[in-house]
N, C-alpha and C positions, 0 to 999 in steps of 0.2 A: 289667860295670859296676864303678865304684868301691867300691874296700874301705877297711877301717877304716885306720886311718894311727895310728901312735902316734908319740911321740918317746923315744928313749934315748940311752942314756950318748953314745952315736958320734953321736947325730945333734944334733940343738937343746941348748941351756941349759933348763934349767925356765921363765924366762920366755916360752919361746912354747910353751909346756904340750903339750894333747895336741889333735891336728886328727881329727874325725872324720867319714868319710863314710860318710852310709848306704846300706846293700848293696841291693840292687834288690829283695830278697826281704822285707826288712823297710820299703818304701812302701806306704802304706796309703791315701795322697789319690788321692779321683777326679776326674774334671771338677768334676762338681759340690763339692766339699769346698775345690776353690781358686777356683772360682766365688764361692761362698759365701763364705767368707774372704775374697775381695778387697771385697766389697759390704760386711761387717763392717767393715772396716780404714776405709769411706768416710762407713757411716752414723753417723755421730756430732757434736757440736756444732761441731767443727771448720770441719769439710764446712760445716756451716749458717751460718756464723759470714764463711766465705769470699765465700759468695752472695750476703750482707749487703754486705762490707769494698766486693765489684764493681758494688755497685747504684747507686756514684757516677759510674758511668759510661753510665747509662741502659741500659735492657733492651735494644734490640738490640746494643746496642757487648759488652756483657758478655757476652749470651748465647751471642753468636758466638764471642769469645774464650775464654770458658768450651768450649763444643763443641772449636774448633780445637788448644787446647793443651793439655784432655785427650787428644785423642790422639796427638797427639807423646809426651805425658810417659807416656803407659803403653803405649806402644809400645816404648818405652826400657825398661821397666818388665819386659814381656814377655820382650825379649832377654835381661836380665840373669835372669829367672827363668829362661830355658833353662838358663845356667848353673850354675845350682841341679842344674837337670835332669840335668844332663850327668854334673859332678861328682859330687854327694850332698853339697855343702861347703856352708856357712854362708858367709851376704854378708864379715863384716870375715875370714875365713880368707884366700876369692877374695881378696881383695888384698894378699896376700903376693908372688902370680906378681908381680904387675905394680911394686907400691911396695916388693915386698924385707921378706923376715921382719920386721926392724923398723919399717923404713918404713911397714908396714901401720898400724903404732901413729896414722898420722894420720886418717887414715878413722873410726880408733876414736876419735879425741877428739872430730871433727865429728861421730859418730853417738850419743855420749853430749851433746855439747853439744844439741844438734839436740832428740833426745827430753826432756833435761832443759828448757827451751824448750817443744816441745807439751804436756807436763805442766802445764807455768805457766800456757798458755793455759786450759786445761781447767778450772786450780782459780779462775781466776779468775773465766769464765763461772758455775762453780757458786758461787763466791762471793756473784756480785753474784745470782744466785735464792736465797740463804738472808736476803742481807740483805732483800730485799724479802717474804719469808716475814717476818723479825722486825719489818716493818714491820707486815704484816697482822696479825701476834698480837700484837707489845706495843707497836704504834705508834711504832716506833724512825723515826728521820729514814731518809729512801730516802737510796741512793748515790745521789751528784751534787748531792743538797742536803745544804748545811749542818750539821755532825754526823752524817752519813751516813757516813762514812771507818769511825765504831766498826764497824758494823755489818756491812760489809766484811771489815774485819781479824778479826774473830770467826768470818766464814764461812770466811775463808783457814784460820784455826785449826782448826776443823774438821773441811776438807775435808781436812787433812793427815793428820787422824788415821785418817777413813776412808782413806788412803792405805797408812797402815801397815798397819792391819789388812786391806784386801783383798790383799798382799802378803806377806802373813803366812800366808793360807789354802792358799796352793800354784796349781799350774799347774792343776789339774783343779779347784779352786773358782773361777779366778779362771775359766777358758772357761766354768763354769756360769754366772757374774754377767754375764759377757757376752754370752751367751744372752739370758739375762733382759732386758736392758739394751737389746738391739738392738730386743726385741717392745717393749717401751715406748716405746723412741723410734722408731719405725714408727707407733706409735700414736698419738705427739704429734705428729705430721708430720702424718698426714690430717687429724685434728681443727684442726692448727692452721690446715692447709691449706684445710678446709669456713670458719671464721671471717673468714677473706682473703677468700675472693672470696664472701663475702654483705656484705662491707663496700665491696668495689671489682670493680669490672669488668674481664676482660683487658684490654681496649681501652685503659681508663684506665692500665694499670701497662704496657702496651708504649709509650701515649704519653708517658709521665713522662717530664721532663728534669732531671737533680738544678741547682741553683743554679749558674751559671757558677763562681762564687769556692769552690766545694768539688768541681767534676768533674774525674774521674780520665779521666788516656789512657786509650787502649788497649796501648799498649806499657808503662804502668805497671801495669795490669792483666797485662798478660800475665805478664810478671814475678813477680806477686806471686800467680797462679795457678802457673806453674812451679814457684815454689820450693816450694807445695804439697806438689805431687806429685811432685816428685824426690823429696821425701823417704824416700817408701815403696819408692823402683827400687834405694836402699841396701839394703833389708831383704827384698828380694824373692826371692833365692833359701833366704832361711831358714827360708821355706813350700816353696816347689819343690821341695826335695831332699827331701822327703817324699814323692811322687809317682814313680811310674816313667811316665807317661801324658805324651807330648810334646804333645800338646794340651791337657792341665789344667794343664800349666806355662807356656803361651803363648799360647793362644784363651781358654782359660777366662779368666783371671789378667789378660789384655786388658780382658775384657768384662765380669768383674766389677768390676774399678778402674772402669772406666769409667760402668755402670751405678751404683753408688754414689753416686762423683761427681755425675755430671749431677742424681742424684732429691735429695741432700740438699742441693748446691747452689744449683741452681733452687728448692727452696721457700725457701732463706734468702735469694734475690734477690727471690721474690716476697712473702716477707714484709713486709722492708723497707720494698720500694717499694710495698706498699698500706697500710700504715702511714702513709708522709710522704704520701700520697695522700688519705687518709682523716685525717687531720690536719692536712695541707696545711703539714708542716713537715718538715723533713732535716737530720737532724744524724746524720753517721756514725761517730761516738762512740757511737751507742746503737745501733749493727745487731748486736749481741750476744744470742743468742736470750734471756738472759734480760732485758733490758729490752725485748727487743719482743713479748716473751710477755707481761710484765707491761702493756704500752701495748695491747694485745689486749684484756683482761681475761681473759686467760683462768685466772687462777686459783692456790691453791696448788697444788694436785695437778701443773697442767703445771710447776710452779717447781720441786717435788719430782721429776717426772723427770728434769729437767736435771741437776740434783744427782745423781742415780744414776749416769743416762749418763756424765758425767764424771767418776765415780769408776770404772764398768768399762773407759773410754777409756784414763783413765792408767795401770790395772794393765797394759797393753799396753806402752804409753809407758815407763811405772818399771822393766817387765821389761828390755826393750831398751837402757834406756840401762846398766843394772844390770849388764848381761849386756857390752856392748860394754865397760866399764869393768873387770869380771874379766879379758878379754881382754888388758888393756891392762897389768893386775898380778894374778898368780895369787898374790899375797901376802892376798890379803881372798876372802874368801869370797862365795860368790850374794848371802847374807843382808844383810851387812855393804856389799857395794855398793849395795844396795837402801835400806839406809836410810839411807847417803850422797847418792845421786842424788834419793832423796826430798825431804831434806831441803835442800838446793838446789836443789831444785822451790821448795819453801816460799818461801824467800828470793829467788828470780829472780821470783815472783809481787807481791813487794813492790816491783817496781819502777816500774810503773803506777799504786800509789798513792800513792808521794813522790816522783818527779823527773818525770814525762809523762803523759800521757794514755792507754791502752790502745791505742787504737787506732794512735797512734805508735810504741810500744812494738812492738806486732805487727807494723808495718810495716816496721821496722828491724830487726825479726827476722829475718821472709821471705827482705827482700832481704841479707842475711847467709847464709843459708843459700843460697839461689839465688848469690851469690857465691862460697860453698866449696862447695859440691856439684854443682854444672855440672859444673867441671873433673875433680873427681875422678871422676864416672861417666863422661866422656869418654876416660878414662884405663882405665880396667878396661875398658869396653867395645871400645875402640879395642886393646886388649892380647891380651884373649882372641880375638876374630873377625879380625881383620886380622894381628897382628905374628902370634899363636902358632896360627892356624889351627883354631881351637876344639880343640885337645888341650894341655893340662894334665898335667905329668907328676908325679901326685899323692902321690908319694914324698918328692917334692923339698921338700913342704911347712913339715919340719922341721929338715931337714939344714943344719945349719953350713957354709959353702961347699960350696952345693949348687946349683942349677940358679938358685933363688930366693933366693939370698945376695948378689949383685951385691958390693958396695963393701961390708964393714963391716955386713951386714942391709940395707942401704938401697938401692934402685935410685935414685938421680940425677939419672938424665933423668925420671924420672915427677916427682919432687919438683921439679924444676927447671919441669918443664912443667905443673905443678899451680899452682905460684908466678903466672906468667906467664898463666894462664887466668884467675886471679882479679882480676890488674892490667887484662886484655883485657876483666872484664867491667866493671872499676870504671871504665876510659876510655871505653867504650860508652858506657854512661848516662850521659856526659858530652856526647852526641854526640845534640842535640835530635830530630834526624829519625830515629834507631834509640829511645833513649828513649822515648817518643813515642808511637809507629808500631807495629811487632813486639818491642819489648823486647830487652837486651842476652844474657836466658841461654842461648839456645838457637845464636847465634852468637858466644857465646864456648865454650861446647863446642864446636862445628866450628873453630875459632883452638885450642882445645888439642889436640882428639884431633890435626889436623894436626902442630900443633908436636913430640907425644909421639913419631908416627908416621917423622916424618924425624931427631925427636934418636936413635932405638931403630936407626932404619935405618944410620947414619953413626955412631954411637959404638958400639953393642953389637949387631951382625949376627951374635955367634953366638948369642946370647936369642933372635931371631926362627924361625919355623917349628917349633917343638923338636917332637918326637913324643913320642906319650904312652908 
């Protein structure tokens, strides 16, 4: 198995620091521990917030697409965690092979953009439950009405602080608060779930149709599920390489994403839609659990979990994007990234309440991130399995014209063909019947890996098959 890897004098610059794999003897994940983790990573307001954004496309069109394009995306998900498996390496290391010691740097900017983005999401969900807390205690305007925005901007405020400080406690306080964090919001989900249906009937929220002039495709749906869950197939071997168990890095890791998804999903779809059903109004600018917790009535206490959860949510998120960000400059510290990526958290959260709507905002996220991260998981993936035959020769990771140095740090045809995936997915959704229908991300990853697979074949045929 993979050993430790450093860099020296003869091999890397200090800018690409030190690569480390863990030794087989020091894996300590079981099934169950990447089970578990993957069901973590899904239970959260995210997840529930998703279920909501697809309830404009009526329960069966969602449901279905919900089912189907979770398992593509954590399927994909799986694969790359073998890798994990394989090597012992961390997600943005793996893409040195394929985009070139420097080149990897782009991976690492879509993976700090990306987390710095779900962070926002998260403070702002907790936002709009503290302002409707400061409703109930000092009678502050609700967000959406009139002088509502203070109330908002003060929860933004807040929530940042709680930011610093669970950021501040370390890795072993922050997986305690996440603990915590998951049993609450386990706990707000049935409860929220018993108050749904003594107000609505299945039958009633399967036969919901949202308004003509606000229903979503299903191919805008898929999309905007995809980019989801691409998200987490970046970050997937950064659990996996803790494991020596080929099945807790790829059946488990499967079936927990997957399980996640579908339980927190599905109640943020059936919230929703027994909400506009029991109100007999839809507006998806409010499918945010905390305004549909509050149109519930269900209370402070459920306002206060939200608040929690998205504070244990984003110490996940602040890590990651913190940690992709040292990656990218060993000139700042763990610390010092963290409270940079934080605090562009903050500031990316303000953009939903002076230029657009949330729910816009999120929507031009997604499909952001599902346009730069298609291609590039098409590209590692399509790199390791197919061109270098799942061997990695993990010496090469730091060496200065080494196996993974291509051109100047950078491999070319990855960059090239990364390029060209993102234009494949931008012309897609140009194209009403893919649109539509099944959505541009999943066939603009098949147009990259292609493209990467015969530019690698016809330019650089001694990179291809390399033994470990």
């Amino acid at each position: 198995m993979a050993q430790e890897i450093k860099a020296t004098a003869t091999q890397a610059p200090k800018e690409f620091g030190r690569v480390e794999s863990i030794p087989s003897e020091h894996r300590r994940m079981s099934n169950w521990d990447l089970f578990a983790t993957w069901i973590g990573a899904n239970a959260n307001n995210g997840t529930w917030y998703i279920g909501g954004v697809i309830a404009a496309c009526g329960f069966l069109t969602a449901s279905t697409t919900l089912v189907v394009v979770g398992l593509i995306s954590y399927a994909l998900l799986a694969v790359a965690s073998y890798m994990g498996y394989r090597t012992g390496l961390p997600a943005m290391a793996l893409t040195r092979a394929s985009f070139g010691l420097r080149g990897s740097f782009i991976p690492s900017v879509i993976n700090v953009i990306q987390f710095i983005g779900w962070a926002a999401v998260n403070t702002f969900i907790a936002a709009t439950s503290i302002s409707y807390i400061f409703g109930e205690l000092f009678g502050w305007p609700l967000y959406g009405k009139p002088g509502g925005t203070f109330g908002l901007i003060v929860g933004i405020i807040i929530m940042s602080v709680l930011h610093l400080l669970s950021i501040s406690l370390g890795e072993r306080s922050v997986r305690l608060i996440e603990r915590i964090g998951i049993i609450l919001v386990v706990v707000f989900v049935l409860w929220e779930s018993v108050v749904v249906f003594r107000t609505v009937s299945f039958s009633e929220i399967v036969g919901w149709q949202p308004p003509h002039n606000l229903k979503m495709s299903s191919g805008v749906a898929a999309d905007t599920l995809a980019a989801f869950n691409l998200a987490w197939v970046t970050a997937a071997s950064d659990f996996s390489r803790f494991t020596n168990k080929k099945s807790a890095a790829t059946k488990a890791s499967f079936l927990g994403a997957n399980f996640g998804l579908f339980w927190f999903a599905f109640i943020g779809l059936f919230a929703t839609i027994g909400t506009a059903v029991s109100l007999n109004h839809f507006d998806p600018n409010n499918s945010d659990p905390s305004t549909v917790a509050a149109k519930l009535g269900l209370g402070i206490i459920a306002l206060l979990v939200i608040v929690l959860t998205s504070t244990t949510a984003n110490a996940v998120n602040l890590m990651s994007a913190g940690s992709a960000l040292t990656n990218m400059t060993h000139r700042l510290s763990l610390n010092v990234s963290l409270w940079i990526v934080t605090l562009a958290a903050t500031a990316v959260t303000f953009i939903p309440v002076y230029l657009a709507s949330f729910l816009d905002v999120f929507e031009t996220f997604l499909d952001g991130i599902g346009m730069f991260l298609g291609p590039e998981i098409a590209i590692f993936l399509m790199d390791y399995f197919i061109l270098k035959g799942k061997r990695y020769r993990l010496s090469e990771f730091t060496k200065v014209h080494g196996a993974y140095w291509y051109a100047h740090g950078i491999n070319w045809v990855a960059v090239a063909s990364w390029g060209l995936g993102v234009v494949a997915y931008w012309g897609l959704k140009q194209v009403p019947l893919i649109a539509t229908t099944v959505g541009a991300t999943f066939i603009a990853m098949a147009i990259t890996a292609v493209i990467y697979f015969m530019g690698m074949r016809f330019t650089r045929p001694q990179a291809v098959k390399m033994q470990a």
